[in-house]
KEKOLRO-677901 format. One line per 4 residues: their letters; for each residue x, y, z of N, C-alpha, C. Coordinates in steps of 0.05 Angstrom, whole numbers, plus 32768, in hexadecimal, padded with zeros to 4 digits. Example, Ala and Ser with C-alpha at 12.3 -4.5 7.8 and 13.67 -1.06 7.14 Angstrom:
BEGIN
as	8108 7F8E 809C 80F6 7FA6 809C 8108 7FBE 809C  8101 7FD3 808E 8111 7FEB 808F 8102 8001 809D
***
This chain:
BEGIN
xxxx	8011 7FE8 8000 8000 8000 8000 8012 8019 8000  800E 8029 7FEE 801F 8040 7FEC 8016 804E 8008  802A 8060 8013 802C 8067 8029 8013 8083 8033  800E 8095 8018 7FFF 80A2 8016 7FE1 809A 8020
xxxx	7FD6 8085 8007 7FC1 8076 800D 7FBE 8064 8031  7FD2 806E 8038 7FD6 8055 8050 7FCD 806F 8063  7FD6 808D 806B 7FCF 8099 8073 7FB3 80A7 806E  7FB1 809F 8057 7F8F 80B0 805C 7F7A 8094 8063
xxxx	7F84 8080 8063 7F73 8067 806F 7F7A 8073 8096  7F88 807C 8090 7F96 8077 80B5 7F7A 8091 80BD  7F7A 80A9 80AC 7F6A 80BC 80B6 7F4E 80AE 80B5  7F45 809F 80A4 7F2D 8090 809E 7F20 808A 80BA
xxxx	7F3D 8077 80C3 7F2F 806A 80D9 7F33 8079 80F3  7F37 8098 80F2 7F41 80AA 810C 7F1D 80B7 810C  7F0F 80B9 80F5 7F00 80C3 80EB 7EE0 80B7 8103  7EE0 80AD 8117 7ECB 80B1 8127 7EC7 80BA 8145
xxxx	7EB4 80B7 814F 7EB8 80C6 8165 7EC3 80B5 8186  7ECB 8096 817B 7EE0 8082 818B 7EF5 808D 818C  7F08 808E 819C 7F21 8082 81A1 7F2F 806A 818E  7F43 8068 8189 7F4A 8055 8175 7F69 804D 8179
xxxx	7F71 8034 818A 7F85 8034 818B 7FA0 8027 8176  7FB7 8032 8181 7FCE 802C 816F 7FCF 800F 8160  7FCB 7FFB 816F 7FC6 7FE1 8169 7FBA 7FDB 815A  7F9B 7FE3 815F 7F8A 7FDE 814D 7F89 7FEB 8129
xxxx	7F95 8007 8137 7F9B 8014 8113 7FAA 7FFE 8107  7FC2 7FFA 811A 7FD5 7FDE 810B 7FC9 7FCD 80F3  7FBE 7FBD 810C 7FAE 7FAB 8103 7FA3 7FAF 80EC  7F87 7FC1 80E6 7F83 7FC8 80CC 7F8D 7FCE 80BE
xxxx	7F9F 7FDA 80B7 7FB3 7FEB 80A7 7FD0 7FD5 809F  7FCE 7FBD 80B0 7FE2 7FA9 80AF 8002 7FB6 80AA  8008 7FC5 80C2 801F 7FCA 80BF 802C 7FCF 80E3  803A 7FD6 80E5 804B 7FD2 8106 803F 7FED 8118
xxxx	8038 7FED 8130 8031 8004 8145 8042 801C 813D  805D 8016 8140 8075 8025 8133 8070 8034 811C  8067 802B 8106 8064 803C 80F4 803F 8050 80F7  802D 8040 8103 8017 8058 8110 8022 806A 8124
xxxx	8033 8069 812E 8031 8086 813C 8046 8092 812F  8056 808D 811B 806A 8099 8108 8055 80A9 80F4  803D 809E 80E7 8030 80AA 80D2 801F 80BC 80ED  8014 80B9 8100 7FFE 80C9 810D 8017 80E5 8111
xxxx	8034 80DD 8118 8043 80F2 8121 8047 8103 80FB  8048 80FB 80F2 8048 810A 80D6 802F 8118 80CF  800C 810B 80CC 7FFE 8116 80D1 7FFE 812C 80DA  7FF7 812A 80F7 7FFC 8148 8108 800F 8160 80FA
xxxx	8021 815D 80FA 8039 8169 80F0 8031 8176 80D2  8019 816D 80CD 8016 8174 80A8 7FFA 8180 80AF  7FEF 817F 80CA 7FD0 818C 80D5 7FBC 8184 80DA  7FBC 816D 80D4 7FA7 8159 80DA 7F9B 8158 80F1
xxxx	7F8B 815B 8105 7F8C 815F 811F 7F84 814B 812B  7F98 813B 8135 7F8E 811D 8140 7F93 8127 815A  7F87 811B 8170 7F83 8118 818F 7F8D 80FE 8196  7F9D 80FD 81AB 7F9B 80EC 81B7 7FBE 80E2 81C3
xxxx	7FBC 80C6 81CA 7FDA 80CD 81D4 7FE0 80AC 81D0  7FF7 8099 81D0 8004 8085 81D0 7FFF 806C 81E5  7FEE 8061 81E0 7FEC 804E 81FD 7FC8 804E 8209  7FB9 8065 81F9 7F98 8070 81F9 7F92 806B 81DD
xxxx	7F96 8079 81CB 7F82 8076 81B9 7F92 8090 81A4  7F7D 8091 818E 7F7C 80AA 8182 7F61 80AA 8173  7F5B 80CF 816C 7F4A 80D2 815E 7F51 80E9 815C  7F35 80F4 813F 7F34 810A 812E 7F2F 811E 813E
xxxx	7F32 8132 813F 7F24 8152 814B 7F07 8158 8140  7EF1 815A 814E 7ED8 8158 8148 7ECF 8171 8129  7ECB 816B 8114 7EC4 817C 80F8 7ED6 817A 80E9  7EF3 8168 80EB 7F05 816C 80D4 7EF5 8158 80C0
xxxx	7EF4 815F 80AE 7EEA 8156 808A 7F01 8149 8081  7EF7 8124 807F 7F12 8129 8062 7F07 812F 804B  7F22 8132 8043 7F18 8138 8016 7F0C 811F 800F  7EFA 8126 8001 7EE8 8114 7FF0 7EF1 8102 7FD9
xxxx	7EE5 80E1 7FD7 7EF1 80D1 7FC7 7F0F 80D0 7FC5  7F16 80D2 7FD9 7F34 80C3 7FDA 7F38 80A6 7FD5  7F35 809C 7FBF 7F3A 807B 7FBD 7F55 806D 7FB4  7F53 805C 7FC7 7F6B 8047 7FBD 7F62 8036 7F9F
xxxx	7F79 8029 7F95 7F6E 801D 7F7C 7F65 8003 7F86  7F5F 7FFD 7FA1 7F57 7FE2 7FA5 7F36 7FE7 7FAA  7F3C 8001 7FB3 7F1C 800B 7FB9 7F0B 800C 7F9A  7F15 8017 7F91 7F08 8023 7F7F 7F03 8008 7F60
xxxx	7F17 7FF3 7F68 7F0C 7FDC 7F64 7EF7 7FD6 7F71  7EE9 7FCC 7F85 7EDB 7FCA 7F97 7EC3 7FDF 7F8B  7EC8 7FF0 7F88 7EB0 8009 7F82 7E9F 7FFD 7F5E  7EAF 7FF8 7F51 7EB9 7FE7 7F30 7E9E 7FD7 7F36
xxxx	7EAD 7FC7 7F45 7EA0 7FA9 7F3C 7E87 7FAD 7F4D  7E7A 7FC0 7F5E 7E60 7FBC 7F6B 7E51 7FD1 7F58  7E5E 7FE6 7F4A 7E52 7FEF 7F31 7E45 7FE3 7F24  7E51 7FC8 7F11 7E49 7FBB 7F00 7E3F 7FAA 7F02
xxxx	7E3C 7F9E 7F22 7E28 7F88 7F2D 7E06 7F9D 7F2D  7E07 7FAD 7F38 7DEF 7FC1 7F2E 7DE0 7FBD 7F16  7DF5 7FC8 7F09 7DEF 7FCF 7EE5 7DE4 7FB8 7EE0  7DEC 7F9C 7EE5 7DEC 7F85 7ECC 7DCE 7F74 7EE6
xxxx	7DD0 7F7A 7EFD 7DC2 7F6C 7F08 7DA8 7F77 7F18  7DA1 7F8B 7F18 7D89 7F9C 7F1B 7D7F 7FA9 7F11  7D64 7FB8 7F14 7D55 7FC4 7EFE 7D64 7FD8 7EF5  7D4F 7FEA 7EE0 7D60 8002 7EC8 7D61 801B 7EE8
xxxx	7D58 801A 7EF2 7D55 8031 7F02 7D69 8032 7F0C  7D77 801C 7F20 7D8D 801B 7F36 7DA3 800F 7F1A  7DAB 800E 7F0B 7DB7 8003 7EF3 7DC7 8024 7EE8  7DB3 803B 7EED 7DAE 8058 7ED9 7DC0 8062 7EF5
xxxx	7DB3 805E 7F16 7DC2 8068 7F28 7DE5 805D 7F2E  7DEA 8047 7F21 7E00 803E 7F2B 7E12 804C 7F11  7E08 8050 7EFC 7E19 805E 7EE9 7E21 8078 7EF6  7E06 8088 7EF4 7E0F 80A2 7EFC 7E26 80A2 7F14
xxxx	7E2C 8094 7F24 7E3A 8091 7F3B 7E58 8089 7F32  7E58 8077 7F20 7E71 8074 7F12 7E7E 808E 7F09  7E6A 80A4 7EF4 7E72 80B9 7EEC 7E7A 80CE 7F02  7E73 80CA 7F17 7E73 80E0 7F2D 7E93 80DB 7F34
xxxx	7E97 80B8 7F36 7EB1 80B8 7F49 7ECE 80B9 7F21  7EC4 80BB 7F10 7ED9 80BE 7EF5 7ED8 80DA 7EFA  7EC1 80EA 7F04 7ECF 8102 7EFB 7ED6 8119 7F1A  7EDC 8102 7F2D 7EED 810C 7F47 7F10 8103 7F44
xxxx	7F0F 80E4 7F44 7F2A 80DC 7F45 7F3A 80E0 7F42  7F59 80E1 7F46 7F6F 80E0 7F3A 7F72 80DB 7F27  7F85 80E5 7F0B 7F8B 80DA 7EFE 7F99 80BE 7EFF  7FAA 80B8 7F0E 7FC1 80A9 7F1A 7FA8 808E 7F1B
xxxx	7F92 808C 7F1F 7F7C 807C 7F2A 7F6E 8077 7F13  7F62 808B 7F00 7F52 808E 7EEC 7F53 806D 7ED5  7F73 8065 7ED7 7F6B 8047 7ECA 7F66 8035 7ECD  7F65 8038 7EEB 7F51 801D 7F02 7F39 801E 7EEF
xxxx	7F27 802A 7EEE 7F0B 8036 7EE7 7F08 8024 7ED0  7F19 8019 7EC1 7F1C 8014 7EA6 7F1C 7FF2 7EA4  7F2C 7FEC 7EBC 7F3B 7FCA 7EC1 7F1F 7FBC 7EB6  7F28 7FA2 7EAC 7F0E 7F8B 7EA9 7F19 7F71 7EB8
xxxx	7F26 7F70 7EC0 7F33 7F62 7EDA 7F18 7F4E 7EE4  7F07 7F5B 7EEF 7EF1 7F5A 7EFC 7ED5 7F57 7EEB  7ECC 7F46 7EE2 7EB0 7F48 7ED4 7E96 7F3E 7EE8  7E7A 7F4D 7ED6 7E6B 7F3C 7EEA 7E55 7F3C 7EC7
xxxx	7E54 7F22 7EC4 7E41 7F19 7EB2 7E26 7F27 7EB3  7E17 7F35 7E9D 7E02 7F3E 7EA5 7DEF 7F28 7E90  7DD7 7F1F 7EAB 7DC9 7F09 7EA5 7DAE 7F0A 7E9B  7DA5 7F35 7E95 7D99 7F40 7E89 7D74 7F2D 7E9B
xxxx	7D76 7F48 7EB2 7D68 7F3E 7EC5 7D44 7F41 7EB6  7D38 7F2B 7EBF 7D1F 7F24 7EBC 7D11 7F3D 7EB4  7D02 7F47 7EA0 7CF3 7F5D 7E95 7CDA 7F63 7EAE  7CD7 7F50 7EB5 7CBB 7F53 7ECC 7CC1 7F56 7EEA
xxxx	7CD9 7F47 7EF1 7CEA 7F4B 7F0F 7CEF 7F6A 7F0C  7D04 7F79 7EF0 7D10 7F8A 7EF5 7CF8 7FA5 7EF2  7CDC 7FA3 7EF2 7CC6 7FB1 7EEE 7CC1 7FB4 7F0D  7CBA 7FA1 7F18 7CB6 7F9B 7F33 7CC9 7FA6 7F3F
xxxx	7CE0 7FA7 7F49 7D00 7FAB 7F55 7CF0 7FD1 7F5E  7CED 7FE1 7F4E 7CEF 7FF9 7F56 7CD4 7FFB 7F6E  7CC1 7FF4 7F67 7CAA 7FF1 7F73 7CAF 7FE2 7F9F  7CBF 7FD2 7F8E 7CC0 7FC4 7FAC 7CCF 7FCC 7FBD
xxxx	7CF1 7FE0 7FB1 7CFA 7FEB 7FC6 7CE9 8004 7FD4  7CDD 8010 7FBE 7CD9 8029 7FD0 7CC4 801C 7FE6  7CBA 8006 7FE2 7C9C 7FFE 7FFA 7CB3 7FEC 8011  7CC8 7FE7 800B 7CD9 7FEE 8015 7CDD 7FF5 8029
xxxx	7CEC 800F 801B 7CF6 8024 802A 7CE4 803A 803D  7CC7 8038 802F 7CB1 8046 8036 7CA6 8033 804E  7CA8 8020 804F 7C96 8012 8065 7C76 800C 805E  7C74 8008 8044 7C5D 800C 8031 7C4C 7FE5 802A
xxxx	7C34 7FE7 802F 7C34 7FCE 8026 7C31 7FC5 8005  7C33 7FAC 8001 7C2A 7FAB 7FDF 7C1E 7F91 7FDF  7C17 7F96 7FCD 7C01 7F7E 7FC0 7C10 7F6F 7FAB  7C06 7F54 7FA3 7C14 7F53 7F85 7BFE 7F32 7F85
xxxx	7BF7 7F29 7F6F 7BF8 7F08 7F64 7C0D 7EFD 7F5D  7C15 7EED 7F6F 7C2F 7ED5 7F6D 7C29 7EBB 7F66  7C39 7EB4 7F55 7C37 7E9A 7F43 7C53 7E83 7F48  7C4C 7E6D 7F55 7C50 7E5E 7F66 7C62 7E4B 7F4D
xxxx	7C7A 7E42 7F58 7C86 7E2E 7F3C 7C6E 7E1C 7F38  7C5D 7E0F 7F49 7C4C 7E02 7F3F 7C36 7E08 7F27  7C30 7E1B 7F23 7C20 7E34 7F17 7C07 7E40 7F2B  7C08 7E35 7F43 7BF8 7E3D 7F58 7BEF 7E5C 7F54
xxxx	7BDD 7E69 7F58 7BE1 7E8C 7F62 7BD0 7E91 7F79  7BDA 7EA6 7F85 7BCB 7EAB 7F97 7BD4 7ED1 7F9A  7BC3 7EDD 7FB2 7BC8 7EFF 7FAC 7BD2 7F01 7FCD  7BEB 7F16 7FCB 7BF9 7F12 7FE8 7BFD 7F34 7FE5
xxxx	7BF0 7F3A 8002 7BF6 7F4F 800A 7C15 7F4F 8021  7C21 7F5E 8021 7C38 7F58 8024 7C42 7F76 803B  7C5D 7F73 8050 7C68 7F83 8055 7C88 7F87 804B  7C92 7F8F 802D 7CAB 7F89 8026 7CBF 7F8B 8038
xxxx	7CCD 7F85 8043 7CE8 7F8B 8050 7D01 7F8B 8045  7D02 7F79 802D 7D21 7F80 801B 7D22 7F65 800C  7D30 7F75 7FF4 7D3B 7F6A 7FDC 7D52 7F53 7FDF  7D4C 7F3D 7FD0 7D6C 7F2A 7FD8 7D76 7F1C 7FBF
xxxx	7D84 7F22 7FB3 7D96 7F1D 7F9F 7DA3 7F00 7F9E  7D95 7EE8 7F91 7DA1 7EC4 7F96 7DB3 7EB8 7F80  7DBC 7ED2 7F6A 7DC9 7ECB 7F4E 7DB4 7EBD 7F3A  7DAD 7ED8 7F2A 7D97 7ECE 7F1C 7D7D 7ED4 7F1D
xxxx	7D7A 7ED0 7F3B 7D62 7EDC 7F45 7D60 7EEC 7F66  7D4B 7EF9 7F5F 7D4C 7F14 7F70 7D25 7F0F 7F7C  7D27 7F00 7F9D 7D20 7F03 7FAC 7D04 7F1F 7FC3  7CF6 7F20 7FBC 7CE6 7F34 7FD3 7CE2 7F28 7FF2
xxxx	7CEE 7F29 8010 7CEB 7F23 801E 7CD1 7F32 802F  7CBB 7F24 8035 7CAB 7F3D 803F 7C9C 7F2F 8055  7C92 7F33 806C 7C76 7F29 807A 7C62 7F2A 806B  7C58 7F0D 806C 7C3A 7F0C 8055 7C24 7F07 8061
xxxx	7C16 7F18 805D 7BFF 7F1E 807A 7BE2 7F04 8074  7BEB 7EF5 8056 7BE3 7EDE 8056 7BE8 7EC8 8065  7C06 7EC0 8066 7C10 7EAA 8077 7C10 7EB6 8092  7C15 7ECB 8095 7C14 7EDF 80B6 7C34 7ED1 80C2
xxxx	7C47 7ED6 80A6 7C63 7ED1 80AD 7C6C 7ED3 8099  7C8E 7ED7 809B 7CA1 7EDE 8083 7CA0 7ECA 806F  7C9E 7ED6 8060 7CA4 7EC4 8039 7CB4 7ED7 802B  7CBC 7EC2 8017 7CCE 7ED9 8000 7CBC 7EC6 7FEB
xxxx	7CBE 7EE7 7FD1 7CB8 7EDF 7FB9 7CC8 7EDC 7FA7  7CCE 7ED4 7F98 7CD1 7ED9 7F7D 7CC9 7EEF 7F67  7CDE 7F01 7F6B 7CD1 7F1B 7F53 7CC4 7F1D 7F3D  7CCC 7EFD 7F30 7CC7 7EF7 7F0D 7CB6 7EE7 7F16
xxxx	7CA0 7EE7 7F31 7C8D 7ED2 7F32 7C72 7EE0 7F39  7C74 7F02 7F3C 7C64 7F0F 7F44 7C56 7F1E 7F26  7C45 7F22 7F30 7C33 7F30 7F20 7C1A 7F49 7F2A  7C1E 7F60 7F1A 7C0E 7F70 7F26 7C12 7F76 7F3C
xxxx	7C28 7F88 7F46 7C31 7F93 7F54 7C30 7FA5 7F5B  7C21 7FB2 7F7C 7C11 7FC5 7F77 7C1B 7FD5 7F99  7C24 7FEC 7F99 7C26 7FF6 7FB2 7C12 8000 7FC2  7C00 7FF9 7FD3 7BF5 8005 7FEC 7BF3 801F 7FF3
xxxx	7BDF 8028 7FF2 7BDE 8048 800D 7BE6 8043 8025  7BE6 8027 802C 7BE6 801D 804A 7C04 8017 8055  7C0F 8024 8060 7C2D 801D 8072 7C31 8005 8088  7C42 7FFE 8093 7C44 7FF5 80A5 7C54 7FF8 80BA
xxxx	7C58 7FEC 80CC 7C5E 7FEF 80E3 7C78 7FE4 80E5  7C8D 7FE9 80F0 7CA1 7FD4 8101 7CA0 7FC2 8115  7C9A 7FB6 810C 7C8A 7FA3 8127 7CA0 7F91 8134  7CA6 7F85 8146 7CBF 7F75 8150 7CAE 7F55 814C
xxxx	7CC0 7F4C 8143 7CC3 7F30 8139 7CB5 7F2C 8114  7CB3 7F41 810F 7CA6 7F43 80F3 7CBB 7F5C 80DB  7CD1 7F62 80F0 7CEB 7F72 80DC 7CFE 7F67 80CA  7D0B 7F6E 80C3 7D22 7F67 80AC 7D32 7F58 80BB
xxxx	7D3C 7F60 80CF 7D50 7F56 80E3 7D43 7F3A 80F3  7D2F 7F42 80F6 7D1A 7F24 8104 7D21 7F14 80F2  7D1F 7F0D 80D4 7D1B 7EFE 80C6 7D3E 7EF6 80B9  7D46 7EFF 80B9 7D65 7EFA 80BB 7D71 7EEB 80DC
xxxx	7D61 7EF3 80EA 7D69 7EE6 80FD 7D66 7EC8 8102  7D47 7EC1 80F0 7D48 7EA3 80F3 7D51 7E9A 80DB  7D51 7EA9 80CB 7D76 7E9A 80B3 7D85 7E95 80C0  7D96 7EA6 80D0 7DA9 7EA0 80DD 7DA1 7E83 80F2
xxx	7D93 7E83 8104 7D84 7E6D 8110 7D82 7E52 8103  7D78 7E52 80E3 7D79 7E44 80D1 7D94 7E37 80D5  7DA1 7E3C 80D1 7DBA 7E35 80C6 7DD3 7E2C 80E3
***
């Protein structure tokens, strides 16, 4: 890691309102105590205003800003490849947002960085998602994000159907196919759908509640249980 990039990771992690000791910067930063309080003693010395002392901790001075989009080229790999998992694997909407986002960080960067942006190192196959899932996809985050209920007719691999009023809680991505996790006030417990299995998909006037044992986290919790 160039030494540069190593110090603005070091400010990264000075950057909350913990204590943060020598060791532990180590540790992350995978390099010797010796050289963290060598870069924190350079820091300072260049204005940075770190607090703290050898044997306690350190941190930032409360309102220092860092500069914006400072990326390593490992990051900004990392930034690449969750771009194009977007683009190739969710609807036109979040597909249109992950572009614009790409353009935001080409026309901040370094030049020195600018041919990361470019690498094909990294592919992610686009599997040119279902015409009727990726119709659905916009609809379901915002009920979502809104706390909104929806309606839809679901069609059963068997060819079964039936009409489920639903509380969405989140989207889940299985390669290929893309998941609605929701409380279905039919079964009066969590189900997931299938996006490319719904039909007529329809958002609610009616919200819902956070209810305990019926959240996102409830239902991840007996995954985890599951397993």
């Amino acid at each position: 890691m160039r030494r540069a990039d190593r110090l603005f990771q070091l400010v990264q992690q000075l950057h909350h309102e913990r204590v943060t000791t020598a060791r532990t910067l180590a540790e992350l930063l995978q390099v010797s105590e010796r050289t963290i309080y060598r870069d924190i003693q350079d820091l300072c010395l260049n204005g940075v205003p770190i607090v703290g002392e050898a044997g306690i901790g350190y941190k930032l001075m409360k309102g220092f800003q860092l500069p914006p989009l400072m990326f390593t080229a490992q990051e900004l790999e990392a930034l690449l490849l969750g771009v194009r998992m977007v683009q190739a694997w969710t609807d036109q909407q979040m597909a249109a947002a992950a572009t614009q986002v790409l353009k935001k960080i080409e026309a901040v960067v370094p030049e020195r960085l600018k041919p990361e942006l470019g690498r094909q190192q990294i592919m992610v196959p686009d599997f040119s998602m279902n015409t009727q899932a990726g119709m659905h996809m916009p609809l379901l985050r915002d009920a979502a994000r809104l706390q909104q209920k929806a309606s839809f007719d679901y069609v059963r691999a068997d060819g079964q159907r039936s009409n489920r009023i639903v509380h969405p809680l989140g989207l889940f991505y299985w390669g290929r196919v893309w998941t609605l996790v929701a409380w279905c006030e039919l079964r009066d417990e969590f189900r997931h759908f299938r996006l490319d299995r719904m039909e007529a998909v329809v958002l609610l006037t009616e919200c819902y509640e956070s209810t305990v044992g019926r959240t996102l986290q409830d239902f991840l919790a007996t995954v985890c249980d599951d397993y």
